[in-house]
C-alpha positions in Angstrom: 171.1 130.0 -136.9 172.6 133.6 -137.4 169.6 134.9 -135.2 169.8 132.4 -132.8 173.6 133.4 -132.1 172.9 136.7 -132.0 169.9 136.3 -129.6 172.3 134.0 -127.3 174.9 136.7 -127.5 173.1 139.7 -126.6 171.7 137.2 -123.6 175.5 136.7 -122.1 176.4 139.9 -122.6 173.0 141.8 -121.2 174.1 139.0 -117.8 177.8 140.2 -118.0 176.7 144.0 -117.6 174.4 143.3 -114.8 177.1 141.0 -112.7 179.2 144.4 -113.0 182.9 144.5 -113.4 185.2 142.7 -111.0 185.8 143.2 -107.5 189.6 145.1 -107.6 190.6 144.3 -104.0 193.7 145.8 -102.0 196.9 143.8 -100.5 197.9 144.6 -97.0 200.0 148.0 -96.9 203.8 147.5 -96.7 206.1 150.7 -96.2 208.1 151.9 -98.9 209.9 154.5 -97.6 210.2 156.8 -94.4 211.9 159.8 -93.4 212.4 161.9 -90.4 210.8 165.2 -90.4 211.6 166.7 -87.3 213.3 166.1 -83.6 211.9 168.1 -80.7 212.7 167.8 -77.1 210.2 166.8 -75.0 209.5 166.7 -71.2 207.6 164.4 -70.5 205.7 164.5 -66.9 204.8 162.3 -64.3 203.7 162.4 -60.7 205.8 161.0 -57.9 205.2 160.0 -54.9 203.4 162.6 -52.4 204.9 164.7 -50.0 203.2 166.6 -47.0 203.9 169.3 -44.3 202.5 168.5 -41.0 201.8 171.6 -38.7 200.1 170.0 -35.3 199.2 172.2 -32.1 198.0 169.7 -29.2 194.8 168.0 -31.1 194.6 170.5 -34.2 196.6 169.0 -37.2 196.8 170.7 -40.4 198.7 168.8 -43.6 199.5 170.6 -46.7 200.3 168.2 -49.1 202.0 168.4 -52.2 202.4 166.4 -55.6 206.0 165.6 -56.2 206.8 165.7 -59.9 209.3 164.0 -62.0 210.5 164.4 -65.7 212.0 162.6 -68.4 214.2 164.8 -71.4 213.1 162.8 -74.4 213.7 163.3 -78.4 210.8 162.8 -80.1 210.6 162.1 -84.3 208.3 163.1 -86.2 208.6 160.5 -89.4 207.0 160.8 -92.5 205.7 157.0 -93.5 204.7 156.2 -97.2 202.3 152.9 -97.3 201.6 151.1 -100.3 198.3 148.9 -101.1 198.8 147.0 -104.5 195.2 146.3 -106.2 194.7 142.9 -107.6 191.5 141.0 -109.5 189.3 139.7 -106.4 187.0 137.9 -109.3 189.4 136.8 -112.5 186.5 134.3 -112.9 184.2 136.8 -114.5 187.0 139.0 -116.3 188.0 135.9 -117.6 184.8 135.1 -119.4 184.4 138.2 -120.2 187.4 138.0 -122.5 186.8 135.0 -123.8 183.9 134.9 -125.0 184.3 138.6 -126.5 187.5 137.5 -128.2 184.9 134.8 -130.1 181.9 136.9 -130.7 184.0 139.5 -132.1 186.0 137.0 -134.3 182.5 135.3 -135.6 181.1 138.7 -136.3 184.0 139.3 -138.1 183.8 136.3 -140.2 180.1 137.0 -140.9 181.6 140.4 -142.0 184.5 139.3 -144.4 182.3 136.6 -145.9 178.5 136.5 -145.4 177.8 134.4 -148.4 179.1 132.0 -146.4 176.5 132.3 -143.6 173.9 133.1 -146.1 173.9 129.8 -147.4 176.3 130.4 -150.6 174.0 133.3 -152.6 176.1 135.1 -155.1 177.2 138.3 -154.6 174.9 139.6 -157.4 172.1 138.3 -155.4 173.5 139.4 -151.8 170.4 141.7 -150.9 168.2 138.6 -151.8 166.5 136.2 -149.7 169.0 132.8 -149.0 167.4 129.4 -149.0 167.9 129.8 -145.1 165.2 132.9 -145.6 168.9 135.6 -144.2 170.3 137.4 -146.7 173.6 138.6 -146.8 172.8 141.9 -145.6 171.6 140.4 -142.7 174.3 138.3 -142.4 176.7 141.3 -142.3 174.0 143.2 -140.0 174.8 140.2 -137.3 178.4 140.3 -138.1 178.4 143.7 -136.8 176.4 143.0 -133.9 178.3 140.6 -132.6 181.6 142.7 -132.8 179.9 144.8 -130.7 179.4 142.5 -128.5 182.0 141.1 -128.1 183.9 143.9 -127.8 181.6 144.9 -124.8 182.8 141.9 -123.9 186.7 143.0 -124.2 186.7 146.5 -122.5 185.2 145.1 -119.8 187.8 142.7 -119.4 190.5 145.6 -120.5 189.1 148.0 -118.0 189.3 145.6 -115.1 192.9 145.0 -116.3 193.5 148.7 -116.1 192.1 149.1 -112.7 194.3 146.5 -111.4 197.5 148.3 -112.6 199.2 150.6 -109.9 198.6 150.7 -106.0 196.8 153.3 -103.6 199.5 155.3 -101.4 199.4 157.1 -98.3 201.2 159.1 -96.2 201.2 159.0 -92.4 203.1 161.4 -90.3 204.1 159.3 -86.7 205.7 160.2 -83.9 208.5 157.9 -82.6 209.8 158.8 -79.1 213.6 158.2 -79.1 216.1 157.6 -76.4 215.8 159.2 -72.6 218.4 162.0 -73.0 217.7 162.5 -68.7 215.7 160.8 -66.8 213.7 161.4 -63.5 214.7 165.3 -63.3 212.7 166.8 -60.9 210.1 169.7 -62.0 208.1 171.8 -60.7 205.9 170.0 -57.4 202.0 171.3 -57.1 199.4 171.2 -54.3 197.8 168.0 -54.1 194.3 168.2 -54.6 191.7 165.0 -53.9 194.3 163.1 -51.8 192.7 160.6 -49.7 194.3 161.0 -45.9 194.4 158.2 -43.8 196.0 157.1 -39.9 198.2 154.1 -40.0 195.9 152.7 -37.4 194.6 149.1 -37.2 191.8 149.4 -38.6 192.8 152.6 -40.6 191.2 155.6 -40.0 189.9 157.7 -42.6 190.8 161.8 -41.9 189.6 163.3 -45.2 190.8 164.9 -48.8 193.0 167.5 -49.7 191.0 170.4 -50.9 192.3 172.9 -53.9 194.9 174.1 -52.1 196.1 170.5 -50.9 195.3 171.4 -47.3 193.4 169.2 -45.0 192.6 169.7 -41.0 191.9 167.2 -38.8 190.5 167.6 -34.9 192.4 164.3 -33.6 189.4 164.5 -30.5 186.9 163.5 -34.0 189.0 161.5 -35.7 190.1 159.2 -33.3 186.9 157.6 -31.9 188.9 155.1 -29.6 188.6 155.5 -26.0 191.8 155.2 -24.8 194.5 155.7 -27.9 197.9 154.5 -27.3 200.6 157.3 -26.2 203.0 157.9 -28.9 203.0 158.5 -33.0 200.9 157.2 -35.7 201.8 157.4 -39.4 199.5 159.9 -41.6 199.2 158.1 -45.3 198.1 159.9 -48.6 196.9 157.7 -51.2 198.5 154.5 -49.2 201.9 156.8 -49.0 203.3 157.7 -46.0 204.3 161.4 -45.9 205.0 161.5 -41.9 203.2 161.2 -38.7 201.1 162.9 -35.5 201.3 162.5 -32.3 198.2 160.7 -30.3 199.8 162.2 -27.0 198.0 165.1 -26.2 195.0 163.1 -27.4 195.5 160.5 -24.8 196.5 162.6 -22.0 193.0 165.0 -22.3 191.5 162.1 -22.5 193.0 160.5 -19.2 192.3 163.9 -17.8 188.3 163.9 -18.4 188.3 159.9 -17.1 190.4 160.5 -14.0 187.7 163.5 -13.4 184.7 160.9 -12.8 187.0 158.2 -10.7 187.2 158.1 -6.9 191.2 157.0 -5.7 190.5 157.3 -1.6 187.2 154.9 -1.8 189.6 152.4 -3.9 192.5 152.9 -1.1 190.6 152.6 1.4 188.3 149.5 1.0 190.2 147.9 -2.0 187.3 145.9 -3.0 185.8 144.9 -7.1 182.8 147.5 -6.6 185.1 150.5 -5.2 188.2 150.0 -7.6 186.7 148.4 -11.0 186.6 151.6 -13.0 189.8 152.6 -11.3 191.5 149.7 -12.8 190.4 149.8 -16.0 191.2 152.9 -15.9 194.9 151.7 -15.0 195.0 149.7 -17.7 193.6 151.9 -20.4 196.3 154.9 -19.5 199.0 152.9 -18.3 201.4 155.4 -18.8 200.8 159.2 -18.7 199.0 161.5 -16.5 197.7 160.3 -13.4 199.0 156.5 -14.0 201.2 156.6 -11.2 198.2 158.1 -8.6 196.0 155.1 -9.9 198.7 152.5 -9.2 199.0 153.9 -5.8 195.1 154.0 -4.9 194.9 150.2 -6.5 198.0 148.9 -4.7 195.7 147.6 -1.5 193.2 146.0 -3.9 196.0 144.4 -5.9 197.6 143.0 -2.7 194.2 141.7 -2.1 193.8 140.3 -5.5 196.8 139.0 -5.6 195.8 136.9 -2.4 192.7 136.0 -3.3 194.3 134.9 -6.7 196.7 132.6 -4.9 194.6 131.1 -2.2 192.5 130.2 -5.6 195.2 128.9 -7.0 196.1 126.8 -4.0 192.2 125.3 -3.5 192.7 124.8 -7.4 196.0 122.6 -6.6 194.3 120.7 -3.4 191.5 120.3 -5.6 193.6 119.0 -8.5 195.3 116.6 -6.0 192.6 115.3 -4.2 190.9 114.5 -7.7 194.7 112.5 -8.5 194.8 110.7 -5.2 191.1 109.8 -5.9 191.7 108.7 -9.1 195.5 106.9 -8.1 193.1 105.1 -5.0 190.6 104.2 -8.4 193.7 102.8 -9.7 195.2 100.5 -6.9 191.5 99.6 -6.4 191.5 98.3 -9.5 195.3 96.7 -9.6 194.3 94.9 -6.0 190.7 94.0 -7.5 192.6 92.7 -10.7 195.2 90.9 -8.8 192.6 89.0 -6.4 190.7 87.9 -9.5 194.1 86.7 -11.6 194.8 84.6 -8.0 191.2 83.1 -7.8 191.3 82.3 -12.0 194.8 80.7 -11.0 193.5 78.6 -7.3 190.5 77.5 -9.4 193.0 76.5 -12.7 195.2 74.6 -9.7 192.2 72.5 -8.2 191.1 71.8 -11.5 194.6 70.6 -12.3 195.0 68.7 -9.0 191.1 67.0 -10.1 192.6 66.4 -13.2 196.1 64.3 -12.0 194.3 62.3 -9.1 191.4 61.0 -11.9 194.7 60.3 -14.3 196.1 58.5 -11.1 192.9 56.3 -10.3 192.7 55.5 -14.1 196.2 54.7 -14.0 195.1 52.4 -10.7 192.8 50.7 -12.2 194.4 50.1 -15.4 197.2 48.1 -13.0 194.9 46.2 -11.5 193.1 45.1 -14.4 196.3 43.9 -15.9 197.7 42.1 -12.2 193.9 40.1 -12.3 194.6 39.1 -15.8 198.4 38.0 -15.2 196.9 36.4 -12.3 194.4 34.7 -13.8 196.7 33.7 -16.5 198.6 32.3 -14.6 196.4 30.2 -12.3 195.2 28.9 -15.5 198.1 27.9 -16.5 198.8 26.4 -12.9 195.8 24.2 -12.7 196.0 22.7 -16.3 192.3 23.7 -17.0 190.9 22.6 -13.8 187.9 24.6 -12.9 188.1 24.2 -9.7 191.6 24.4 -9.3 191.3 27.7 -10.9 188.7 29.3 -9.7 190.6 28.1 -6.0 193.6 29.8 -7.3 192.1 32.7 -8.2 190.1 33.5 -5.3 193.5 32.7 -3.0 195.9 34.7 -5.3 194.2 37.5 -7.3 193.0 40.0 -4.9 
């Protein structure tokens, strides 16, 4: 039996080695303490919003735009944070066990120790080297004891050593900065050119001009730029990155422009013959650059043609109206057709329902007739019965004298 426990025992503890000790996990860390190291003054940049110069000499514009620049005064900790992780058992299970069932093996071995007559089967101490009846002496015996003390107290420092691993914590120590309050706030610093900017015309849609170089400088030839034929007179706003830092004036622009179209137009041919083919590309022209150079000439040149069109405009207008009212008499004569053609047929349905009544009352007459004189026979006849005392003769003499 003694080698069977032993066998058993070096089996569980052989197992309890290979599973390993226990898993010693780590709680969350909490903070035990902090302290501020230091306090430094910061400035602490940002960009604003951009700003430009605009320099512009007829249709030559150069902007020079600059990054604005904006601080805020703020005192910054630097805090010394201590963290502690307590350790705990993640697998008690197996430390558990462990204990256990070394606490027992080393309290059998013991046993077999103190007294291995006992496990020997009763032998004498004089004969403690011999042979048992069980074939295990006590020398055996006492051999196994010590085994399993052994083993079992494999068993315990196991279990002791996870114990001991699970005592204390791990600590750390984390130096943080913590801004504080804004001692100032939007101070102005130092502005910079503005390099990359993307430049664009408020225009509908916009137009795009370019990006600052280095230097934040970008030129523009408004002739280039602005691809429209004839650009309004007046200013347009110049955007940077969607802001707007100002404007430029499409003037000059549209008055070279009118200059080189006025160049290819012919005013005396429009003045003179004021017709579509001798003034058409004077008034578009006209109404491209109503304003500005030259617009007053053009109105001049066009005001035959415009008489003209206005003319021809209004004697359209009045064949429109003639035309509109003939189509209303024509269709108010439609109408009365209709009414009269309506009325007619309501006064034939109602002569036709009047004979039909009138057929009606003169067949209820004759009935009624008829009805009378089939009752006047019958009185009469009753009568001339009644006259003659049932007389044939006398009756039928009676009859033909009174009963017509």
């Amino acid at each position: 039996m003694s080698k069977v426990l032993l066998i058993n025992a070096t089996a569980f503890v052989v197992l309890l080695e290979g599973a390993g000790c226990a898993t010693i996990g780590t709680r969350p860390p909490e903070t035990v303490s902090e302290r501020t190291v230091s306090t430094v003054l910061e400035h602490q940049r940002r960009a604003g919003d951009p700003t430009a110069d605009i320099q512009q000499d007829r249709n030559i514009v150069v902007i020079r735009a600059t990054a604005t620049c904006l601080q805020d005064d703020v005192d910054v900790n630097t805090v010394e944070r201590v963290s502690e992780a307590k350790r705990f058992n993640a697998s008690p299970f197996v430390d558990g066990i462990a204990g256990v069932t070394g606490g027992v093996l080393v309290g059998f071995g013991a046993a077999m120790i103190a007294s291995p007559s006992t496990f020997a089967g009763g032998a004498s101490p004089a004969t403690a080297n011999a042979p048992a009846s069980s074939g295990v002496s006590a020398g055996a015996i006492t051999g196994f004891g010590v085994a399993f003390v052994a083993l079992g107290a494999i068993g315990l420092t196991i279990a002791a050593v996870d114990g001991f691993r699970t005592l204390g914590s791990d600590k750390s120590v984390v130096m943080a900065r913590v801004p504080g309050p804004v001692l100032r706030h939007d101070r102005p610093c130092p502005s910079t050119p503005m390099a990359g900017g993307r430049v664009t015309l408020a225009t509908v849609p916009p137009i795009s001009v370019g990006v600052t170089n280095q230097d934040g400088i970008v030129q523009m030839d408004l002739d280039r730029t602005v691809t429209e034929a004839a650009p309004r007179r007046g200013t347009v706003g110049v955007l940077i990155n969607g802001s707007p830092v100002g404007h430029v004036d499409l003037t000059p622009l549209a008055n070279a422009r009118a200059e080189a179209a006025w160049r290819d137009l012919n005013p005396q041919r429009c003045a003179s013959e004021a017709t579509s083919a001798a003034c058409g590309a004077l008034f578009s022209f006209s109404n491209s650059f109503s304003t500005g150079v030259h617009s007053v000439e053009a109105d001049l040149a066009l005001a035959p043609y415009r008489t003209k069109l206005a003319a021809e405009q209004k004697a359209q207008v009045a064949a429109a109206e003639r035309a509109e009212e003939a189509i209303v008499q024509e269709q108010r004569a439609r109408i009365k057709a209709a009414q009269v053609a309506e009325a007619e047929a309501a006064a034939e349905q109602a002569r036709a329902q009047q004979a039909r009544q009138r057929e009606a009352d003169v067949a209820r007459a004759d009935a009624s007739a008829a009805q009378a004189r089939q009752r006047a026979m019958t009185a009469c006849r009753s009568q001339c019965g009644s006259a003659c005392s049932g007389d044939d003769a006398c009756q039928k003499a009676c009859v033909a004298q009174k009963c017509h």
